[in-house]
Structure formats: structure tokens, C-alpha cells
Short mmCIF file of the C-alpha atoms (twelve columns), coordinates in Angstrom:
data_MODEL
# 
_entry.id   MODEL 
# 
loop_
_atom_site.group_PDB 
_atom_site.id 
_atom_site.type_symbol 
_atom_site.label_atom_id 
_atom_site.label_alt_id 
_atom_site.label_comp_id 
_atom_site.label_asym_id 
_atom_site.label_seq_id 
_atom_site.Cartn_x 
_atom_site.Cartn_y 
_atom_site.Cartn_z 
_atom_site.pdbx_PDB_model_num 
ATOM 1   C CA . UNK A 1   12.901 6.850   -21.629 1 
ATOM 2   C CA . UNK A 2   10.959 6.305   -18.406 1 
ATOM 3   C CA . UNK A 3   11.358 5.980   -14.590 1 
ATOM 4   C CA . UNK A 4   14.879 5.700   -12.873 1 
ATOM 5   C CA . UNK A 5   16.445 5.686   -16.687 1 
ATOM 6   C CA . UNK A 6   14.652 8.780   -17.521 1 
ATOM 7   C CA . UNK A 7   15.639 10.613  -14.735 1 
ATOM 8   C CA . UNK A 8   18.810 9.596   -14.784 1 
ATOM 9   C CA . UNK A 9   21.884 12.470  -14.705 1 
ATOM 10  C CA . UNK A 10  24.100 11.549  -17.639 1 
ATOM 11  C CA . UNK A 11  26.252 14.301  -17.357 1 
ATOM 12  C CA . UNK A 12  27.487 13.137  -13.471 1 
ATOM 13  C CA . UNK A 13  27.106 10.143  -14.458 1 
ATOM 14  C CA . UNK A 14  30.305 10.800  -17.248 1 
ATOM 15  C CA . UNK A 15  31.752 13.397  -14.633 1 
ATOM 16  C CA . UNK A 16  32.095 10.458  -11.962 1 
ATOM 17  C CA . UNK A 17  33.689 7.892   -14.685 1 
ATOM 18  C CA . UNK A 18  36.274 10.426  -15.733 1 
ATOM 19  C CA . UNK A 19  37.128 11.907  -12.681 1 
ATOM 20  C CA . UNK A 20  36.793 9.811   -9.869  1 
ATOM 21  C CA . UNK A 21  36.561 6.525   -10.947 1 
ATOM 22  C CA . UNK A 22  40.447 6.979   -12.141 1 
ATOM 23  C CA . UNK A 23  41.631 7.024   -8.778  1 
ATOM 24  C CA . UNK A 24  40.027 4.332   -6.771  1 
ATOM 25  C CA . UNK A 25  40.734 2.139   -10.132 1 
ATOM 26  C CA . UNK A 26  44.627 3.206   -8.906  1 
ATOM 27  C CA . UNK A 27  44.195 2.677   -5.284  1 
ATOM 28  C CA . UNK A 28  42.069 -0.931  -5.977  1 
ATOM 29  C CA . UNK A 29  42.863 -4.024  -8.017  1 
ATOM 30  C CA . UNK A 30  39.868 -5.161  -10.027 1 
ATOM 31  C CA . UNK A 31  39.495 -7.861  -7.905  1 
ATOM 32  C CA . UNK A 32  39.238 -5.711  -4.829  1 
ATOM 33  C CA . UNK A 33  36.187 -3.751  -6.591  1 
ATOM 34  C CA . UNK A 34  33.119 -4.918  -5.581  1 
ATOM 35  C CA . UNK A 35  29.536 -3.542  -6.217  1 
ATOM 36  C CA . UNK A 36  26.160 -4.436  -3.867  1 
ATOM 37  C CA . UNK A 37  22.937 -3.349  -4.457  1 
ATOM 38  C CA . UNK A 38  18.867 -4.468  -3.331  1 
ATOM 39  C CA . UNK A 39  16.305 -5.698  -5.439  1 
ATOM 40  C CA . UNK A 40  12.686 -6.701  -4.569  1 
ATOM 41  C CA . UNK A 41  11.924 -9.769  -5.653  1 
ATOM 42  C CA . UNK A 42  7.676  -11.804 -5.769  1 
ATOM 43  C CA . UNK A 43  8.869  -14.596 -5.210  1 
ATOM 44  C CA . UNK A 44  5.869  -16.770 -6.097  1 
ATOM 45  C CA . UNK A 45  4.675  -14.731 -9.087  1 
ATOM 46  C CA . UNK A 46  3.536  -16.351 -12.118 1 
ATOM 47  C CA . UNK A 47  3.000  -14.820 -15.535 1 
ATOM 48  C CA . UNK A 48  -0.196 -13.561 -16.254 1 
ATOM 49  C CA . UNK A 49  -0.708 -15.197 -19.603 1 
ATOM 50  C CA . UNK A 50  -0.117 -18.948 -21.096 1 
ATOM 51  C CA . UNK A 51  -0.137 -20.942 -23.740 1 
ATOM 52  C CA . UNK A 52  -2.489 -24.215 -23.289 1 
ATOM 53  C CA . UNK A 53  -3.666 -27.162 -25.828 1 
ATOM 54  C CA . UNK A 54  -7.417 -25.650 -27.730 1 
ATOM 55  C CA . UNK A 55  -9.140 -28.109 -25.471 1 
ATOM 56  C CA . UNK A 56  -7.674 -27.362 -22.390 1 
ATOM 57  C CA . UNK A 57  -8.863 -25.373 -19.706 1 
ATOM 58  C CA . UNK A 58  -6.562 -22.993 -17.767 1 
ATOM 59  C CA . UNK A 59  -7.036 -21.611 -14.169 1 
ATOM 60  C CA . UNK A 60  -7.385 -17.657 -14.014 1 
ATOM 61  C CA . UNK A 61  -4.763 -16.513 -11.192 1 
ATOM 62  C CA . UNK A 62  -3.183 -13.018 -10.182 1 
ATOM 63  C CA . UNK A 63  -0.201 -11.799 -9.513  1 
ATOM 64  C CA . UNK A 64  1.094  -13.122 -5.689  1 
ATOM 65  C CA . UNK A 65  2.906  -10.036 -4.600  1 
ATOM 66  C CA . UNK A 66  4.304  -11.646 -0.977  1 
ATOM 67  C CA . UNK A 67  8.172  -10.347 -1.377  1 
ATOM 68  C CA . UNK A 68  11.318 -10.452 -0.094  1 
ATOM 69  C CA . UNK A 69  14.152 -8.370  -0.778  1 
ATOM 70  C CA . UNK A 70  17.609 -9.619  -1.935  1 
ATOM 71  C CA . UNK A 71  21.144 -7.713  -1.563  1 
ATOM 72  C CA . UNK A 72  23.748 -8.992  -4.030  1 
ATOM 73  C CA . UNK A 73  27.271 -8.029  -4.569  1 
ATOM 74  C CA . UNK A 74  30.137 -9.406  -6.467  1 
ATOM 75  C CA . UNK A 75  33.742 -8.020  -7.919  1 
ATOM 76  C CA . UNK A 76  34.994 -6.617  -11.117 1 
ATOM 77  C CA . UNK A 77  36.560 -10.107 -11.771 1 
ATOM 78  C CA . UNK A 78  33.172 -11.956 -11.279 1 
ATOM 79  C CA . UNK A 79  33.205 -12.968 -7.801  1 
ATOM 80  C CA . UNK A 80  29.943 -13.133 -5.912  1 
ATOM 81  C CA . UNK A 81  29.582 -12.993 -2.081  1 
ATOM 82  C CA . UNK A 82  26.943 -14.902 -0.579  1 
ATOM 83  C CA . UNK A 83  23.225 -12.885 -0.951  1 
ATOM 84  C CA . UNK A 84  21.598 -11.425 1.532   1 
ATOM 85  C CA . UNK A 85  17.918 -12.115 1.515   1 
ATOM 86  C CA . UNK A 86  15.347 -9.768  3.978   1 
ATOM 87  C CA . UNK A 87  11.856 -11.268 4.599   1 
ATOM 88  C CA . UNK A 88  8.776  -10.295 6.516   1 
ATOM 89  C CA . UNK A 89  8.934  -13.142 9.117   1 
ATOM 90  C CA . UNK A 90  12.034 -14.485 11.231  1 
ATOM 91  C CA . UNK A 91  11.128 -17.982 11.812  1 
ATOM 92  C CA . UNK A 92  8.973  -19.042 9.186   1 
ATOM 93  C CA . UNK A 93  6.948  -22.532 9.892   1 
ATOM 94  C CA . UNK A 94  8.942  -23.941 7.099   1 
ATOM 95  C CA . UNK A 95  12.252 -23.115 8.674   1 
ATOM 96  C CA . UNK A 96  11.392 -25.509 11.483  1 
ATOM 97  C CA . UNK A 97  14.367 -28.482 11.651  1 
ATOM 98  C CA . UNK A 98  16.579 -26.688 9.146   1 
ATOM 99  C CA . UNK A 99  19.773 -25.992 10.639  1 
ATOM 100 C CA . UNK A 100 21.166 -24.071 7.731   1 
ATOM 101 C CA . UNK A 101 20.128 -21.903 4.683   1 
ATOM 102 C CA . UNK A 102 21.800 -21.150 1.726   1 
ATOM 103 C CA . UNK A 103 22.087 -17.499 2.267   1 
ATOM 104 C CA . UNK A 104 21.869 -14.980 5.214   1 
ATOM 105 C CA . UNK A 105 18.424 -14.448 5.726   1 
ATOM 106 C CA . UNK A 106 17.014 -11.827 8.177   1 
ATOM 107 C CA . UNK A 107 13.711 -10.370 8.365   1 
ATOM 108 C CA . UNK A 108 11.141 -6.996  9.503   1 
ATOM 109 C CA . UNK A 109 7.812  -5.989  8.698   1 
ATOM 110 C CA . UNK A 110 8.281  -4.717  5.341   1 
ATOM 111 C CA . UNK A 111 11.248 -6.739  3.968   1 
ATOM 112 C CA . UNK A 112 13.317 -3.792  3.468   1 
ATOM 113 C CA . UNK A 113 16.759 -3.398  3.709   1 
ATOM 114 C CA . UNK A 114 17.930 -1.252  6.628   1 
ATOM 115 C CA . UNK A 115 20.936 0.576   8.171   1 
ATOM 116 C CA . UNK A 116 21.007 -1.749  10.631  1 
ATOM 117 C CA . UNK A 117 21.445 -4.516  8.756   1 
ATOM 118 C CA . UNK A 118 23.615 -3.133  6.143   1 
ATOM 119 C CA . UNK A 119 25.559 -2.082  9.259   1 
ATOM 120 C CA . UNK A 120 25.378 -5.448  10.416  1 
ATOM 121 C CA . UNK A 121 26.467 -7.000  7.331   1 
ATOM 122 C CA . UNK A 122 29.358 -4.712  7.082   1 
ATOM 123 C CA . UNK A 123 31.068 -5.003  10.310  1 
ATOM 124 C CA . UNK A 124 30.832 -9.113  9.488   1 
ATOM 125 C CA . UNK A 125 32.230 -8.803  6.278   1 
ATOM 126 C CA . UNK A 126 35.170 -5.991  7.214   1 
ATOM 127 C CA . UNK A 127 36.212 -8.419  10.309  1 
ATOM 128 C CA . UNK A 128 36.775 -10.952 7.627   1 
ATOM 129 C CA . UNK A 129 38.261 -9.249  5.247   1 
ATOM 130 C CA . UNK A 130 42.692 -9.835  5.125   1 
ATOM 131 C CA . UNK A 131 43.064 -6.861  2.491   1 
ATOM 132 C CA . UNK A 132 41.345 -3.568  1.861   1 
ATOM 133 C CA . UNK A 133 38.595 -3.355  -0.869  1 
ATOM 134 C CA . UNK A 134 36.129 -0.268  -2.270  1 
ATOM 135 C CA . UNK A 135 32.633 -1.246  -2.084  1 
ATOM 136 C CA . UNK A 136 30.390 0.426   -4.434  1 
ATOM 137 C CA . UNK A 137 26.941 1.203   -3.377  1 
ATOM 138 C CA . UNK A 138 24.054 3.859   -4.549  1 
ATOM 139 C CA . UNK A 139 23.325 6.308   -1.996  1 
ATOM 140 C CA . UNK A 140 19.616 4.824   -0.825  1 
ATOM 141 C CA . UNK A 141 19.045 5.541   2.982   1 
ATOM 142 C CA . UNK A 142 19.826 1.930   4.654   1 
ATOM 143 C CA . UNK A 143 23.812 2.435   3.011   1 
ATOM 144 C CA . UNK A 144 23.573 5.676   4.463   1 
ATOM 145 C CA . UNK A 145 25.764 4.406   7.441   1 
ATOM 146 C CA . UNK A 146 28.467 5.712   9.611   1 
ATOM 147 C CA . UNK A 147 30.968 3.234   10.874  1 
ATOM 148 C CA . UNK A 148 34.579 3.012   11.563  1 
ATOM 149 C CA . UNK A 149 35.562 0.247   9.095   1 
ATOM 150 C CA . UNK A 150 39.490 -0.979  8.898   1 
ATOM 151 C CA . UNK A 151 39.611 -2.864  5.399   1 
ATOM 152 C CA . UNK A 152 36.056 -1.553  3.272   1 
ATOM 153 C CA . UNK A 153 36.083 1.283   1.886   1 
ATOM 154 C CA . UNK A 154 32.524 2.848   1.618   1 
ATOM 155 C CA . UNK A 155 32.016 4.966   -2.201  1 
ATOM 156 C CA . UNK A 156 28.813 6.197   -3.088  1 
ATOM 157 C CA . UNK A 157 27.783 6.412   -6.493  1 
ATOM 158 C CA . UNK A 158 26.407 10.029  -7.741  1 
ATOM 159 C CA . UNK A 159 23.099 10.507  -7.142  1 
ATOM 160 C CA . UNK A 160 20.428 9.286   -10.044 1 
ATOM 161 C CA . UNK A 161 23.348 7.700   -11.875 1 
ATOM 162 C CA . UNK A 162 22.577 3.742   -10.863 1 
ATOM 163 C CA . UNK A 163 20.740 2.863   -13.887 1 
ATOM 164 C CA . UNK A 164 23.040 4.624   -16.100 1 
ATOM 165 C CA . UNK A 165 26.398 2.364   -14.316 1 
ATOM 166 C CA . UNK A 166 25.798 0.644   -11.410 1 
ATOM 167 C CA . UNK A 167 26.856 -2.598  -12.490 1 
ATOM 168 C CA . UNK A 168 24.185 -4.879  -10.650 1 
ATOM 169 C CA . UNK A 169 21.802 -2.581  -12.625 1 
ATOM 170 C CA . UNK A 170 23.629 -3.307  -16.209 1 
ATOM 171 C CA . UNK A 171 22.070 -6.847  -16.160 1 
ATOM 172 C CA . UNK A 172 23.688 -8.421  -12.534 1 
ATOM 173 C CA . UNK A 173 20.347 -8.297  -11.188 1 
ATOM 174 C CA . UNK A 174 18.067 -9.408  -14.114 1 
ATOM 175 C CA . UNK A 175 19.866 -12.360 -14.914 1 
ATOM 176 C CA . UNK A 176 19.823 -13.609 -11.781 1 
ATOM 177 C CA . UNK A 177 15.609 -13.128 -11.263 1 
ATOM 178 C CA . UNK A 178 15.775 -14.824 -15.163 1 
ATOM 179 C CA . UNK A 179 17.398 -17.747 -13.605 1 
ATOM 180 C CA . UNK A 180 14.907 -17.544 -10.928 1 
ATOM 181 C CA . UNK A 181 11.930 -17.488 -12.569 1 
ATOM 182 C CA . UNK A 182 13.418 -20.106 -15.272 1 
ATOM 183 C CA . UNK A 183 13.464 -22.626 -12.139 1 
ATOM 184 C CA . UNK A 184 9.938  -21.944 -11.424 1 
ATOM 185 C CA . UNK A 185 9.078  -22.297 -14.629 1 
ATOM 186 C CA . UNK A 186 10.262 -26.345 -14.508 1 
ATOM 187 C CA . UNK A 187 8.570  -26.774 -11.469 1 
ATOM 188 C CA . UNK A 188 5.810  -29.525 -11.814 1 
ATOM 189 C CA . UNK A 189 2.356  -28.227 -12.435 1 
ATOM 190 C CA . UNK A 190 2.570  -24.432 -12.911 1 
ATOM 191 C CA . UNK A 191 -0.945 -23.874 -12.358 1 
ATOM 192 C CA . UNK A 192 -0.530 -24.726 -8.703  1 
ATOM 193 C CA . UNK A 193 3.018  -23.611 -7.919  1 
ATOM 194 C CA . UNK A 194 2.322  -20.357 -6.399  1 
ATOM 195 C CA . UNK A 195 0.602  -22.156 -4.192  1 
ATOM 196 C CA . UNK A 196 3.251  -24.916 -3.178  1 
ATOM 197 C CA . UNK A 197 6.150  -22.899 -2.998  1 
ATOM 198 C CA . UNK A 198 7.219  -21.421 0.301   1 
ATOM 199 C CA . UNK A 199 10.020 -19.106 1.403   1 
ATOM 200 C CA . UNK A 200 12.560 -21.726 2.012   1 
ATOM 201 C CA . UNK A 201 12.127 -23.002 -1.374  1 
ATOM 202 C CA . UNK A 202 12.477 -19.201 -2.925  1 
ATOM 203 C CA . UNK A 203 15.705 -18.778 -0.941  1 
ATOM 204 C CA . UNK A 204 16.988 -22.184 -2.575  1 
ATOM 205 C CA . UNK A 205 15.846 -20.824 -5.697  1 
ATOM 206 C CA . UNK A 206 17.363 -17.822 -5.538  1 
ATOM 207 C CA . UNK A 207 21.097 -18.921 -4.578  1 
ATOM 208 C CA . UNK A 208 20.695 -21.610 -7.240  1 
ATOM 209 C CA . UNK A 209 20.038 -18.531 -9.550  1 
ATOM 210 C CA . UNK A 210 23.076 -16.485 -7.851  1 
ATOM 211 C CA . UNK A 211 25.441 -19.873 -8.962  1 
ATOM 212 C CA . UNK A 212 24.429 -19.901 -12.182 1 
ATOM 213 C CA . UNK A 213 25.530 -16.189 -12.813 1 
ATOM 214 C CA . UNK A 214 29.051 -16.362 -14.726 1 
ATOM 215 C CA . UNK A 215 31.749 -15.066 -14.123 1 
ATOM 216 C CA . UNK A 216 31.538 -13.473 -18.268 1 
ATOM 217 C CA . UNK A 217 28.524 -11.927 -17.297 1 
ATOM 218 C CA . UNK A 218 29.300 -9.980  -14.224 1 
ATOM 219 C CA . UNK A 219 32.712 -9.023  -15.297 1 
ATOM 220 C CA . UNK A 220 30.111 -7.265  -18.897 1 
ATOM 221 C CA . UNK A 221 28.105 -5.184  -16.661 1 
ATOM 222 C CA . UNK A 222 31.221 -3.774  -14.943 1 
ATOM 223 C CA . UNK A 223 31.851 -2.727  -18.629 1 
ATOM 224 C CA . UNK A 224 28.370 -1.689  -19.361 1 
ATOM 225 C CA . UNK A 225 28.573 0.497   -16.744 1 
ATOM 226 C CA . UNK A 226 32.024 2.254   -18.036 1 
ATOM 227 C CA . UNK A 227 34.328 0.632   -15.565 1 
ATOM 228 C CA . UNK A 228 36.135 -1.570  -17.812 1 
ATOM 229 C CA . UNK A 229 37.509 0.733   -20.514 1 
ATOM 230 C CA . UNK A 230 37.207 -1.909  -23.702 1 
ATOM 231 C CA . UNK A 231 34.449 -2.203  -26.387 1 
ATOM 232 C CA . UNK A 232 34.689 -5.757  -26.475 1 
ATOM 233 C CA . UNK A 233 32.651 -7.536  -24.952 1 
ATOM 234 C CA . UNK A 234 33.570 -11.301 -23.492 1 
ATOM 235 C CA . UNK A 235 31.733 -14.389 -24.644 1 
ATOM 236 C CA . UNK A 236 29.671 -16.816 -23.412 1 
ATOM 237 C CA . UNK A 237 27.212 -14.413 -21.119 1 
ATOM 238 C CA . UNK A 238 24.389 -16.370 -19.093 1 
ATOM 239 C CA . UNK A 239 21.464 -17.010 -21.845 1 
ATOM 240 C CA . UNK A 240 18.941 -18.869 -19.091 1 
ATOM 241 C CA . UNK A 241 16.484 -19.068 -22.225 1 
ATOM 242 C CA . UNK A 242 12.723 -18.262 -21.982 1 
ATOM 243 C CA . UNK A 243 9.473  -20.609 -23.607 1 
ATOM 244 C CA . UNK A 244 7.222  -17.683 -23.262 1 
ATOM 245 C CA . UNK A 245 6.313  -14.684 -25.622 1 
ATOM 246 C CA . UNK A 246 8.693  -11.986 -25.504 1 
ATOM 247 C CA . UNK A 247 5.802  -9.781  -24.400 1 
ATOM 248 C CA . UNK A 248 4.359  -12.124 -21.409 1 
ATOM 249 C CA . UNK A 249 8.292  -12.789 -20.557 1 
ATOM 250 C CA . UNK A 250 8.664  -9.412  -20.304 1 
ATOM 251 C CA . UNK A 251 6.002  -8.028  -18.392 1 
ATOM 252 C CA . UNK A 252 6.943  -11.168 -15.718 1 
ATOM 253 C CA . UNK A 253 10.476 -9.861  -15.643 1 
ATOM 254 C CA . UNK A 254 9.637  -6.085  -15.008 1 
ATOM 255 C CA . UNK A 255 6.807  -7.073  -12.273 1 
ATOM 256 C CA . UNK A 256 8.790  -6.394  -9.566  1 
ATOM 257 C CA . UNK A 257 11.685 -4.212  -10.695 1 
ATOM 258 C CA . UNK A 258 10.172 -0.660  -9.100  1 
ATOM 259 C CA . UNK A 259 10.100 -2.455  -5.417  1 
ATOM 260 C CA . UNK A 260 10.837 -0.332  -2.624  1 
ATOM 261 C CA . UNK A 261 13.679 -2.242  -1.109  1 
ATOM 262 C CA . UNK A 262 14.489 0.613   2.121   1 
ATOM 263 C CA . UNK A 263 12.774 2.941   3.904   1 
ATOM 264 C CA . UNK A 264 12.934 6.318   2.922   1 
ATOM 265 C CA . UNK A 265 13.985 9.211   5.505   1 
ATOM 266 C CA . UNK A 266 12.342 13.001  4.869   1 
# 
């Protein structure tokens, strides 16, 4: 194993799932159990490599690495809260007449999550909240937060443990870029679409891709992850199907996955 799997602590990992996780499951209805966690996303990357007809040509592109960065969170019972979605610019040219978007979009220089808008987003969601729930969250320096909150209760995972349960990392997170980059994929004219398509299309795609998550699927990767004490597995997972080879799909699925989403503190 490599990278955050290969560091990962498997022993505190266990620890935490035997030990603590027992008594917030007692404290919290499933349903009250909710998990967020960043992810980077290019949002107009292509793959590198495609098929074309023998007497075709094909257009030679790289790689556009303009980003955002997208906090998503959902319950044990499959529930998903509306994503958060950090860019680089606040009022983007296309954003001109639209007088709503389908997520909460903010923005800074580097598209990273901070602890002021985690903050932000917290005190919003905890003044809405009618009953107290545990939020779940790795300890990365924008959730390192202090705030007096009435109905969330703030856990932190052990440290180097995300990959190993976090449930956004169990497959939360790649199913939704899969869905993603599936509606890309049908967009007219590939060769050109990096081009074409702007930030308020990505943020279209990307709650379209947050929709089609099921229910089946989030509810697995609370299991993956150890919280749901059954082997079996429930049926019907998200399959959002790929025309590519497993290789190409592959390598355009992991482009972005090691994406500093916050800035680090020393």
C-alpha cells in the first residue's frame, strides 16, 4: 500500500471502533450520524487517452487542473445535506443573472476549505437543526474550530485513520466524481468540452452527481468503514458505468484524489 492508505494507523483505527464508537452509537440514532469531509475536484479534466475510428484524427490535450473543492456530508441512513462547493473566484462572469445555484458556493484564492467557512457552515446548520446530531469529521486544520454549538456535536476521527473508515472515503466520494465525470463524458463533442464548460456548469454537474448517490450506497460505506456491525452488504449500490479502459478510467478517477483541500498550520 501507498499514500494516506499506507500510512494509515490500523491499530487506532480498531481502538476507536471498539471503544469509542460504542458510545456515541448509544447517545445517537443512525439517522442523527452524519459524516462530512473535502475533496478536490478538476473540474474540466479530460482523460488523457481515447479511443477514435483508424482514420480519424484526435486532438492532443492536457490535463486542465483549474479546481474547486467540494465538502459533502450525509447520515448513516443515506441522507445527504446540500454540498458545499469552494472556488477561486466569488462572482464568476458566468454567475451574472443567476439568482440561485444548486449548492452553497463560496470562494478564496486557493479553493480551500477554511475554519472560517467550516465555522460558517456550522453555526448555519446548528441554528437549523430541531434535535442534536454527532458530526464526524477528520481532524484537517479548517475543522479544527472552536465554537459553542447547542445541537452538533463536533467528533474527530483518530488521526491517519480516514482512509481506513471515514465513510466519505469508503466510496461516498468516488462515486459521486464517477457520476461527475460520467456527465462529462455525454457532453457533445469531448474534444472541445474542457473548453466549453465553465464553473456554473461544474456546480450543476456536481449536485446532479450528489442526487444520483443512493441511499444503498452511502448507508455501505458507513459499513465499510466498521460502523454498521453486519457483513452483508445491501443491494443495488450506484454502478454509474464507464466506456473507457479500466486503466485510462482509472488514472482519470485518481487525478485529483491527493488535492490539498485546507491550508495547513505549522
Amino acid at each position: 500500500m501507498h499514500g494516506e492508505q499506507g500510512d494509515a494507523d490500523f491499530t487506532d483505527a480498531h481502538f476507536w471502533l471498539e471503544n469509542e464508537w460504542p458510545s456515541l452509537i448509544s447517545e445517537f440514532s443512525p439517522s442523527n450520524v452524519y459524516n462530512a469531509d473535502e475533496t478536490g475536484l478538476y473540474f474540466r479534466a479530460l482523460p488523457e487517452h481515447t479511443y477514435v475510428l483508424q482514420n480519424d484524427k484526435a486532438k492532443g490535450t492536457k490535463s486542465c487542473k483549474e479546481r474547486i473543492t467540494i465538502l459533502c456530508f450525509a447520515s448513516m441512513t443515506g441522507e445527504k445535506k446540500k454540498l458545499i462547493v469552494v472556488g477561486k473566484s466569488k462572482q464568476p462572469c458566468c454567475f451574472k443573472g443567476v439568482k440561485a445555484l444548486p449548492v452553497d458556493y463560496t470562494a478564496n484564492k486557493n479553493a480551500w476549505m477554511t475554519q472560517e467557512i467550516f465555522s460558517q457552515w456550522l453555526i448555519k446548520w446548528d441554528n437549523e437543526l430541531d434535535r442534536k446530531i454527532v458530526l464526524l469529521v477528520d481532524n484537517c486544520t479548517a475543522h479544527n474550530v472552536s465554537l459553542n454549538l447547542k445541537n452538533i456535536k463536533l467528533t474527530f476521527l483518530p488521526a491517519n485513520t480516514t482512509s481506513l473508515i471515514q465513510p466519505c472515503d469508503q466510496g461516498i466520494i468516488r462515486t459521486l466524481k464517477a457520476y461527475y465525470r460520467l456527465k462529462m463524458r455525454k457532453r457533445a463533442n469531448i474534444n472541445d468540452l474542457s473548453k466549453k464548460i465553465n464553473i456554473l456548469e461544474a456546480l450543476h454537474f456536481v449536485n446532479e452527481a450528489w442526487n444520483n448517490i443512493s441511499d444503498v450506497t452511502i448507508r455501505n460505506c458507513f459499513r465499510h468503514g466498521g460502523f454498521i456491525k453486519t457483513e452483508e452488504e445491501e443491494e443495488e449500490e450506484d454502478d454509474p458505468g464507464k466506456d473507457l479502459a479500466d486503466k485510462t478510467y482509472e488514472d482519470w478517477m485518481d487525478i485529483d484524489r491527493d488535492l490539498q483541500t485546507s491550508e495547513e498550520v505549522f
